[in-house]
N, C-alpha and C positions, 0 to 999 in steps of 0.2 A: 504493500500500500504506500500512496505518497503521501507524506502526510504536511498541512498546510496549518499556519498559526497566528493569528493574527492578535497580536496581544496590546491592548488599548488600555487607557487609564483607567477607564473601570469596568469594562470586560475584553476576557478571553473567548474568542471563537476558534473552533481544532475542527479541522474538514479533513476527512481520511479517504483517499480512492481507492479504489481499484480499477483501472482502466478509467473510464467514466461512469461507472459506478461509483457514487457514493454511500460510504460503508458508514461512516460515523459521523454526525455532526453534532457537534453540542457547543452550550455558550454557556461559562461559567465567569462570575468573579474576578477580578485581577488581583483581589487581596493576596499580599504577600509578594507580590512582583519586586524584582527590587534589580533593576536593570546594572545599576552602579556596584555589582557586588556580582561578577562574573560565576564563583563557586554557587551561589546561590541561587541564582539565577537558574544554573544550569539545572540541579536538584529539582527546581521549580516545575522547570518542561517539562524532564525526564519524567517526575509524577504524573504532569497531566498529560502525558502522552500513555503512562502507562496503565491510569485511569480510565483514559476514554478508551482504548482500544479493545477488539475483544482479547477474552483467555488466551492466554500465549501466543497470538499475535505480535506481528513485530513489522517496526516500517521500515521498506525499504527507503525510506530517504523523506527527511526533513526538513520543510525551509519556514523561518520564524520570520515577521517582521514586527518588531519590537518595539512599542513606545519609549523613550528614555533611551533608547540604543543611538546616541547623539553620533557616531566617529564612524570611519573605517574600523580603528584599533580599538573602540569598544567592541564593535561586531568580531572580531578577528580573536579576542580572550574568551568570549563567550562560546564563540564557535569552539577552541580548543577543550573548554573547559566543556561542553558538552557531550565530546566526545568520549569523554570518561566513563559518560551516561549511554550514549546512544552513538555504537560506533557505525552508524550509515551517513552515506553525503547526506550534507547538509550545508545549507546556505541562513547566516544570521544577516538583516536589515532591518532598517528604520523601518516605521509599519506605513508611512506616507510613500515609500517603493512597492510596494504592494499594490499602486493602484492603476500604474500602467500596465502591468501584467495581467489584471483583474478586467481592463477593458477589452484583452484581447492583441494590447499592440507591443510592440519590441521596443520602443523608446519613445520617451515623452517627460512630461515633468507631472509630478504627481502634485497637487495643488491642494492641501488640507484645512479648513476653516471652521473646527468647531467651536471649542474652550480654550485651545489656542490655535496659530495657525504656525503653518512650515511648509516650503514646497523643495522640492529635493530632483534633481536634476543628472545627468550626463550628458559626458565631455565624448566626441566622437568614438574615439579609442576605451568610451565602458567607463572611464573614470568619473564617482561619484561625487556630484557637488550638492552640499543641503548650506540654504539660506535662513534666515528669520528660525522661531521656534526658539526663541531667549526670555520666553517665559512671560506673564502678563506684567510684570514690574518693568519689565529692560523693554520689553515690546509687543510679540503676538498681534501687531496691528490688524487688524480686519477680523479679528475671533472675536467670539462670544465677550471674554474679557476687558480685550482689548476695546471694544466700542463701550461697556463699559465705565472704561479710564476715561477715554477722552469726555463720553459725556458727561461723566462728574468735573473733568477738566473745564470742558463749557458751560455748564451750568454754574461753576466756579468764579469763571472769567463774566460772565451775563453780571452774576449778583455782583462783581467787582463794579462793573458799568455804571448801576443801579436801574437796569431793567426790571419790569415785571414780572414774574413766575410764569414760564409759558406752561405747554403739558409736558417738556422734558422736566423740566425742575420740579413740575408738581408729580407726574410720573414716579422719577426717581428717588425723590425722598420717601414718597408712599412704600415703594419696591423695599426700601433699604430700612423702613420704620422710623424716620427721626422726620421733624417738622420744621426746621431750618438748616440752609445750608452751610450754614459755619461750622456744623458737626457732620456734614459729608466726610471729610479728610479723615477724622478720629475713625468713625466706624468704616472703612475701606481699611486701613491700617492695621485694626484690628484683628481680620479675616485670616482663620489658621490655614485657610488652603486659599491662596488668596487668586488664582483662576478658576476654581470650584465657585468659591464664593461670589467673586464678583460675577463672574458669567452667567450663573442664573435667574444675576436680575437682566440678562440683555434684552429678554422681550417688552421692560419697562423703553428702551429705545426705540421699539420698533414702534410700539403703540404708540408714544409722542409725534413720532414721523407721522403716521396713517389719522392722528388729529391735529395733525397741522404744523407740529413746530418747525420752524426753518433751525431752528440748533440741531435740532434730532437728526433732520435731514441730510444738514451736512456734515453732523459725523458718521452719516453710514456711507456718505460720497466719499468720504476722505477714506473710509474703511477699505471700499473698493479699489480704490487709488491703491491702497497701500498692497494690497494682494496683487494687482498687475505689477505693481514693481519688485517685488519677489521674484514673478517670474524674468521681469526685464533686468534684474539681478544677475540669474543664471543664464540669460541670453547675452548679457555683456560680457560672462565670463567663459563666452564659448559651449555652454551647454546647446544641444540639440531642443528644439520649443515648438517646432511645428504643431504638438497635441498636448494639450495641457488637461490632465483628468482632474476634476476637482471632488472630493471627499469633504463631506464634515457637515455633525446638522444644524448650525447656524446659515450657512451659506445658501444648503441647499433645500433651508425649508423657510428663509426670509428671501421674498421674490427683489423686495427693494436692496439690499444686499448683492445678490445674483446679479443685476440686473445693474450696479454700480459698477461692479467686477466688469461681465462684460463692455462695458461701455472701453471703459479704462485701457481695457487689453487690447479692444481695439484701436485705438489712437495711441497706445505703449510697442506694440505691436500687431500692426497690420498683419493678414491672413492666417496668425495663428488661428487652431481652433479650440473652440474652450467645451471638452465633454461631461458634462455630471453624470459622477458613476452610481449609479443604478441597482447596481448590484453586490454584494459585502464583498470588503477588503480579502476577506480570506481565499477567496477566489484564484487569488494573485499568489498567496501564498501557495496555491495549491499547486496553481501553473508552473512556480520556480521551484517546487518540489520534482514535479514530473520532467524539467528540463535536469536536474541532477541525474536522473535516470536512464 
């Protein structure tokens, strides 16, 4: 069996073939992932591969695409160290590679915008380039998060003005529980998972948009902006960009969002084309399993 893994911040999806048969599919939890700690990690798989599969079954070949898997050299200790556990080819990646293989195609840039964002790229010669994905503090512009920040940024900069509460300001403090915004800052600050956190107030955004406010608005234009330039990131550095798959469910379930993105890509880059993937990550993993074989 090849066996496909897509490991996300808060779940795991494990697709096992046989041919085109699908033998196992299950979506568990990502509790206890712990990307930065190679030995760990590796124990991690190796359970849930030996979990999901049936009785003394065994795969012929592995490919993981790993959230937190930031490097070449992180992927490269992990792979080692896996094999401790599961000695068949296997291929360790960022889990945003996963999503050109997923749509079917040989090269592209895989474009991810949920909680946070990252798009992740190759150089003609296979060599991996990943941009963005520095987390909702340093960045993640165009995620969940990230539109977040800035709209507490703007709604910041407004009350700085002494404008009036549009629906982003009255939106977002509702979202966030406090009634003035001079205690935005304190309660953002305080958030233990602080893209968990802020991200799932990003619908209080969307809503301000869809009732009018021109701040809402143009932080989801800027948001877009900032996703086409990721990809015009790795097209200045030589990456291949003809087909840009994009993942992630802020992106692709805010039309105004989507809809900034493309615009942007096109006036960042002409003809590229921008495909929303449709169908789970794992998919991809499953395909880069079956090309080890």
């Amino acid at each position: 069996m090849a066996v496909g893994i897509d490991v996300g911040g808060t779940k795991t999806h494990l697709r096992a073939c046989s041919g085109t048969d699908v033998v196992v599919d299950t979506v568990r939890p990502s509790s206890g992932w712990r990307p930065h700690d190679p030995g760990e990690a590796a124990q991690w798989l190796a359970a849930l591969v030996r979990e999901a599969l049936p009785a003394r079954a065994r795969p012929a070949s592995v490919a993981v695409g790993a959230h937190g898997c930031e490097s070449p050299r992180q992927g490269a200790l992990l792979h080692q160290a896996l094999g401790a556990h599961l000695d068949v080819p296997r291929r360790i990646v960022n889990d945003a590679e996963l999503l050109v293989p997923a749509l079917g195609l040989k090269q592209g840039v895989g474009l991810v915008a949920g909680t946070g964002s990252v798009a992740v790229g190759h150089l003609a010669d296979g060599t991996q380039i990943r941009v963005g994905g520095w987390g909702a503090v340093l960045g993640d512009e165009g995620s969940a998060a990230g539109l977040v920040r800035e709209a507490a940024r703007a709604v910041c900069a407004a009350h700085d003005r002494g404008d009036p509460p549009d629906p982003l300001t009255r939106g977002l403090l509702a979202a966030l529980g406090i009634v003035e915004v001079p205690a935005l800052g304190g309660v953002l600050e305080a958030a233990a998972d602080v893209s968990a956190e802020w991200g799932r107030h990003a619908d209080a955004v969307f809503g301000a948009a869809a009732a009018g406010s021109d701040l809402a608005r143009d932080v989801i234009a800027a948001g877009g902006r900032a996703l086409s330039a990721l990809v015009k990131r790795l097209a200045d550095r030589g990456a291949v960009v003809d087909d840009v798959v994009l993942a992630g469910g802020v992106v692709l379930s805010q039309a105004a969002l989507y809809s900034a993105l493309d615009d942007a890509l096109g006036r960042d880059l002409p003809g590229t084309r921008l495909h929303p993937l449709r169908v789970p990550p794992v998919e991809g993993a499953v395909e880069l399993a079956r090309a080890l074989l």
